[in-house]
C-alpha beads as a LAMMPS data file, in Angstrom:
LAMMPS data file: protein, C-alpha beads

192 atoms
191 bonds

1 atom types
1 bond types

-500.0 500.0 xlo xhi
-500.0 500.0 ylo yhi
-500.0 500.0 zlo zhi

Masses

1 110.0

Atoms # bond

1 1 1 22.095 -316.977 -365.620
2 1 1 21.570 -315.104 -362.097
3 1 1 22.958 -313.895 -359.802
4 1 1 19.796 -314.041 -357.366
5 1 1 20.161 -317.007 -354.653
6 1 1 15.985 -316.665 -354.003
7 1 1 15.015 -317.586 -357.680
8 1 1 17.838 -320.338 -357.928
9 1 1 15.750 -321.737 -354.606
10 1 1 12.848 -321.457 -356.190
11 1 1 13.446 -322.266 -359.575
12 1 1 15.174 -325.906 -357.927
13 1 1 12.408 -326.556 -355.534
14 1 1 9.651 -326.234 -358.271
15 1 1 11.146 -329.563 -359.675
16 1 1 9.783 -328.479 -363.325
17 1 1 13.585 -328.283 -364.303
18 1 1 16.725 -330.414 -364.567
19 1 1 18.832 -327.249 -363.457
20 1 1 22.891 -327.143 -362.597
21 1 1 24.544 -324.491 -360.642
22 1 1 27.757 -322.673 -361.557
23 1 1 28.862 -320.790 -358.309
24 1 1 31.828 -318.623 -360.016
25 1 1 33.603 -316.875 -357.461
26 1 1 36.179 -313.816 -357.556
27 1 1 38.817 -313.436 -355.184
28 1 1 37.315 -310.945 -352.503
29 1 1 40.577 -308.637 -352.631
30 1 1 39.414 -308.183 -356.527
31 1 1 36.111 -307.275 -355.677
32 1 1 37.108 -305.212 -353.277
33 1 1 39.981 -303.190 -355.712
34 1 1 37.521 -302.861 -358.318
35 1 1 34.826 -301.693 -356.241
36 1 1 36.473 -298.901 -354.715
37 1 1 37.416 -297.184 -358.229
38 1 1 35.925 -294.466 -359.094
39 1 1 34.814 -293.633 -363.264
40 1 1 33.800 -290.578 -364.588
41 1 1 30.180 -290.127 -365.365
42 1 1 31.830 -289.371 -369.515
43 1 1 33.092 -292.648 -369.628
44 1 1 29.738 -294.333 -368.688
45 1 1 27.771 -292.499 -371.474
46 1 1 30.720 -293.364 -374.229
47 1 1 30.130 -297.201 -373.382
48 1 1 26.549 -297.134 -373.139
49 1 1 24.707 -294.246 -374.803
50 1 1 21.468 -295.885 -374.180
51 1 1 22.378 -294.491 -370.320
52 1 1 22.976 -290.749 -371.566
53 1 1 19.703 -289.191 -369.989
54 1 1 19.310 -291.367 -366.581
55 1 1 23.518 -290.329 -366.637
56 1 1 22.627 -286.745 -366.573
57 1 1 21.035 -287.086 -362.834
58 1 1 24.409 -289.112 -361.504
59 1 1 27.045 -287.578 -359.605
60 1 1 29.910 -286.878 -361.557
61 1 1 32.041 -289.728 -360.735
62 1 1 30.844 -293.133 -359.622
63 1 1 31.059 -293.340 -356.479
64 1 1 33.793 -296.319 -355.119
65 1 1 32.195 -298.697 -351.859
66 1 1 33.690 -298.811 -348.618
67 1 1 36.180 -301.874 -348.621
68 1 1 34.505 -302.971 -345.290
69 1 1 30.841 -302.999 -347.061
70 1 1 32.342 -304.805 -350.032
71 1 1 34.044 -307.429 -348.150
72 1 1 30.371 -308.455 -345.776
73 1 1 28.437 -308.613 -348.877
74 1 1 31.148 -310.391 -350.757
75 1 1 30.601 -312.691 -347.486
76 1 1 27.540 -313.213 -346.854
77 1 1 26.573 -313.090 -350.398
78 1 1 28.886 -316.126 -351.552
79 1 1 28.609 -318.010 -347.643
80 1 1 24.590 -318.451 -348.617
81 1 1 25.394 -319.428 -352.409
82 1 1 28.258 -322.039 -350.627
83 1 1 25.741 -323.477 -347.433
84 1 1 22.936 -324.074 -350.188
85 1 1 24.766 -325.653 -352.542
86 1 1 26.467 -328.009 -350.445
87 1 1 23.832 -328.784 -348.418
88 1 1 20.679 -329.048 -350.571
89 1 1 22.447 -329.128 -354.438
90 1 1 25.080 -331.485 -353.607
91 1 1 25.900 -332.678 -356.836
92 1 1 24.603 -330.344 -358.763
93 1 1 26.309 -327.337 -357.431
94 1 1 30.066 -326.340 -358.758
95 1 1 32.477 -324.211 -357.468
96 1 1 34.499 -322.349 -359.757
97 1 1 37.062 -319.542 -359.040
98 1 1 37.313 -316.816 -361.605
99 1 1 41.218 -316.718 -361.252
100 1 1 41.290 -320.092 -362.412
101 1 1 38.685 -319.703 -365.038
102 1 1 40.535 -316.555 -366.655
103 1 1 44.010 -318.389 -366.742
104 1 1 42.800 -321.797 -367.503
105 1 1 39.052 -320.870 -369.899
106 1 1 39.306 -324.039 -372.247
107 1 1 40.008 -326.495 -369.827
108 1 1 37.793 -324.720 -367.306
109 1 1 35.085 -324.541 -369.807
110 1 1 36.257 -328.593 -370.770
111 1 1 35.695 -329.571 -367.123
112 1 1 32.363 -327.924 -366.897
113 1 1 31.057 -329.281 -370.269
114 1 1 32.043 -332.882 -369.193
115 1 1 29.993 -332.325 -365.526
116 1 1 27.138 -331.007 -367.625
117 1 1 27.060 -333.990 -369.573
118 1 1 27.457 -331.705 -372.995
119 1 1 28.214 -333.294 -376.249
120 1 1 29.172 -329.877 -377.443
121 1 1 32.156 -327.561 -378.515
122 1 1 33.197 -324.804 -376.396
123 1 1 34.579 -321.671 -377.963
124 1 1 38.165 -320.818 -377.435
125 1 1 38.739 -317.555 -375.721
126 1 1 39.966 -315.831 -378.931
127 1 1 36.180 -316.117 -380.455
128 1 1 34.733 -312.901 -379.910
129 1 1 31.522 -312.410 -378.751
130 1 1 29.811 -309.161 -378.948
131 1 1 27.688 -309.511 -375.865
132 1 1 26.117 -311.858 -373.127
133 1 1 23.896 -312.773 -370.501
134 1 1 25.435 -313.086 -367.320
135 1 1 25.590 -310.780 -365.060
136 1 1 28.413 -308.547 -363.792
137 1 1 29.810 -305.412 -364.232
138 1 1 29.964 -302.433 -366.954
139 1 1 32.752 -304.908 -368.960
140 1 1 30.101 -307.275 -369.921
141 1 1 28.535 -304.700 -372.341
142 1 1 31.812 -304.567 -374.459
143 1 1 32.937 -307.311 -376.688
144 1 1 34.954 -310.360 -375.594
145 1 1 38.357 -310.393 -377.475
146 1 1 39.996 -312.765 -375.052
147 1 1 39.696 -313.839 -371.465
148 1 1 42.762 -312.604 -369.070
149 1 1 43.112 -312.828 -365.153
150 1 1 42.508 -308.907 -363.819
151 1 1 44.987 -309.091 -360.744
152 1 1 45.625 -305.358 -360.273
153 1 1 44.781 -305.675 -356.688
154 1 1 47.507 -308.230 -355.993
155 1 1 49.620 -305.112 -356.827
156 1 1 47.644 -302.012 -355.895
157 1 1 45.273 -303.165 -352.904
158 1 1 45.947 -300.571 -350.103
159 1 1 46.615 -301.904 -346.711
160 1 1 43.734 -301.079 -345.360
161 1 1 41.839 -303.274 -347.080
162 1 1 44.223 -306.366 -346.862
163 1 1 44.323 -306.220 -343.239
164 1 1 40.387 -305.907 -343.342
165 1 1 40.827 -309.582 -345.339
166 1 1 42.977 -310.971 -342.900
167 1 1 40.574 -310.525 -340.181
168 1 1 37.412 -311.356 -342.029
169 1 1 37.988 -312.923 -345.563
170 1 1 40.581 -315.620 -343.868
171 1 1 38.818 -316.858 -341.194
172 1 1 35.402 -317.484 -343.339
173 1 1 37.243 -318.875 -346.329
174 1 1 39.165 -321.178 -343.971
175 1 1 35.288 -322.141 -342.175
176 1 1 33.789 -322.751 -345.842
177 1 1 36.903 -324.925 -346.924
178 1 1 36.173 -327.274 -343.126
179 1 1 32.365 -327.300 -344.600
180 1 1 32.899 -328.767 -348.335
181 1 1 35.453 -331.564 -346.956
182 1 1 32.924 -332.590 -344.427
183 1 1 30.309 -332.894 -347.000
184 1 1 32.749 -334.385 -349.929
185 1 1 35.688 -335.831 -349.943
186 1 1 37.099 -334.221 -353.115
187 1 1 35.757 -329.902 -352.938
188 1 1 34.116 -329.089 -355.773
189 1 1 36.417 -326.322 -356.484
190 1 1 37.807 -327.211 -359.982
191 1 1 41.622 -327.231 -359.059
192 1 1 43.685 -325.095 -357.067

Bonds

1 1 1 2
2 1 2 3
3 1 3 4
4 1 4 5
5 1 5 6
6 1 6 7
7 1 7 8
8 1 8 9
9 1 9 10
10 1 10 11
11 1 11 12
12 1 12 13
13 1 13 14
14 1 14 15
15 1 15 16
16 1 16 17
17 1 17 18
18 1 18 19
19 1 19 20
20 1 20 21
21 1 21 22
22 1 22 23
23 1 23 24
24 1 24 25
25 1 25 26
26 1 26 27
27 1 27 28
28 1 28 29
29 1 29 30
30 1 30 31
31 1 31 32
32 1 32 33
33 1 33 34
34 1 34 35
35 1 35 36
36 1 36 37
37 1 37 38
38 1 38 39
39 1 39 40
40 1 40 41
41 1 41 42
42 1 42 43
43 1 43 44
44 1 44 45
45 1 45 46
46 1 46 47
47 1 47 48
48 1 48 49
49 1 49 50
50 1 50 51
51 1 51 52
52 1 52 53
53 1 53 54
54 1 54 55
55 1 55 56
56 1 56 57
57 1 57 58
58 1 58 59
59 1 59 60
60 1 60 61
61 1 61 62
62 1 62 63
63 1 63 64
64 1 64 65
65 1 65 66
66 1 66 67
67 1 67 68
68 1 68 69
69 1 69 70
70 1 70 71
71 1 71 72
72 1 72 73
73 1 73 74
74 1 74 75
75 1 75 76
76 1 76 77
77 1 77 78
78 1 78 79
79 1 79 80
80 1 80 81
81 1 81 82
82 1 82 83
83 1 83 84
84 1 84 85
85 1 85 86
86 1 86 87
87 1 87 88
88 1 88 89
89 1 89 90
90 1 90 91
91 1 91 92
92 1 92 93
93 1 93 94
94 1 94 95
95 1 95 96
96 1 96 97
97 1 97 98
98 1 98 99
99 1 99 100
100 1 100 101
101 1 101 102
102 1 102 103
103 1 103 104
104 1 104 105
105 1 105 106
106 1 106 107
107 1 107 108
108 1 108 109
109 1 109 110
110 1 110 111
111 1 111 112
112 1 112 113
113 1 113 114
114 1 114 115
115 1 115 116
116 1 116 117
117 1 117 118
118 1 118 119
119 1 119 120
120 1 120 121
121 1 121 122
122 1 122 123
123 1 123 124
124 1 124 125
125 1 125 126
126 1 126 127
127 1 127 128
128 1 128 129
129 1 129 130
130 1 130 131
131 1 131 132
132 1 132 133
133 1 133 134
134 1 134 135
135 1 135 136
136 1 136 137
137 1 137 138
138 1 138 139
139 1 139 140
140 1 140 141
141 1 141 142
142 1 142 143
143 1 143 144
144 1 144 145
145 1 145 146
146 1 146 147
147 1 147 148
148 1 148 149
149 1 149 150
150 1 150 151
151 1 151 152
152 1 152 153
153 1 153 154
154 1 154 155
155 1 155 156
156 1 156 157
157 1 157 158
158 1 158 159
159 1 159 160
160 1 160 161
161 1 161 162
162 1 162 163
163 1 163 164
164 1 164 165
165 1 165 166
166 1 166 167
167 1 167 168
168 1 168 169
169 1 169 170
170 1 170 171
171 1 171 172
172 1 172 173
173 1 173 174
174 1 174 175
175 1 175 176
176 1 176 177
177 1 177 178
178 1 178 179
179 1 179 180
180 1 180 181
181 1 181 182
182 1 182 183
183 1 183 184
184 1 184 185
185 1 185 186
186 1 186 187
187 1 187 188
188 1 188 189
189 1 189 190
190 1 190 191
191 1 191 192
């Protein structure tokens, strides 16, 4: 897994692999919540030790991200992923939303095995897995008891931030949306 759109480019264009691309994609109001918390630099070194002398040169708390940086690289991050995949992967690019992966995971995961072409059983969310590849945040170092939609922005999202969506997220998510019906009839987006 990667999160890096240069080596996906790369990796494709060397034609030595048969490669599929999972775009999953979070809400940018939950990116934007969780990235403005802040965490105490304690809490860090109780969930990875291994961090307990590079901690010592933090600041005490983590330090949250302006909602307005957030929200551009949410943007342009996810509009390059989106172009290239469209354009260049075609079928070999998929669109999956996080909200719908984390209220739907086994027939999320079904979907995706079946476009894969797997022959394979996928683990129900209950199967906990100690830890994984893919990359994210701090959570991903903790074991996976069960898969749940994290939707404390819907109810604690300041304003500021929301109107910052309405004048940025909308109008770009609304652009995207035009671009994948041109290109396909059906958007690769997994559902609604």
């Amino acid at each position: 897994s990667s999160k890096d759109l240069g080596r996906a480019c790369l990796l494709y264009l060397s034609g030595r692999f048969d490669m599929r691309f999972i775009h999953l994609v979070r809400d940018a109001r939950g990116v934007v919540f969780s990235r403005s918390k802040t965490k105490p630099r304690e809490e860090f070194v109780r969930e990875r030790p291994d961090f307990a002398t590079r901690a010592e040169r933090w600041p005490d708390r983590k330090r949250a991200r302006p909602a307005g940086f957030t929200y551009r690289r949410w943007m342009a991050f996810n509009t390059a992923i989106l172009t290239v995949g469209v354009t260049r992967w075609r079928r070999r690019y998929r669109l999956v939303r996080y909200e719908r992966l984390a209220a739907e995971p086994e027939r999320v995961m079904a979907e995706l095995r079946d476009w894969l072409g797997l022959d394979v059983q996928v683990a129900t969310a209950d199967t906990a897995v100690d830890a994984h590849n893919i990359g994210g945040n701090r959570m991903r170092f903790k074991p996976v008891t069960g898969v749940r939609v994290d939707d404390e922005w819907r109810r604690s999202l300041g304003r500021g931030p929301r109107v910052l969506y309405a004048l940025y997220g909308v109008p770009l998510v609304a652009a995207l949306c035009n671009m994948v019906a041109r290109r396909h009839p059906a958007p690769p987006t997994h559902g609604s």
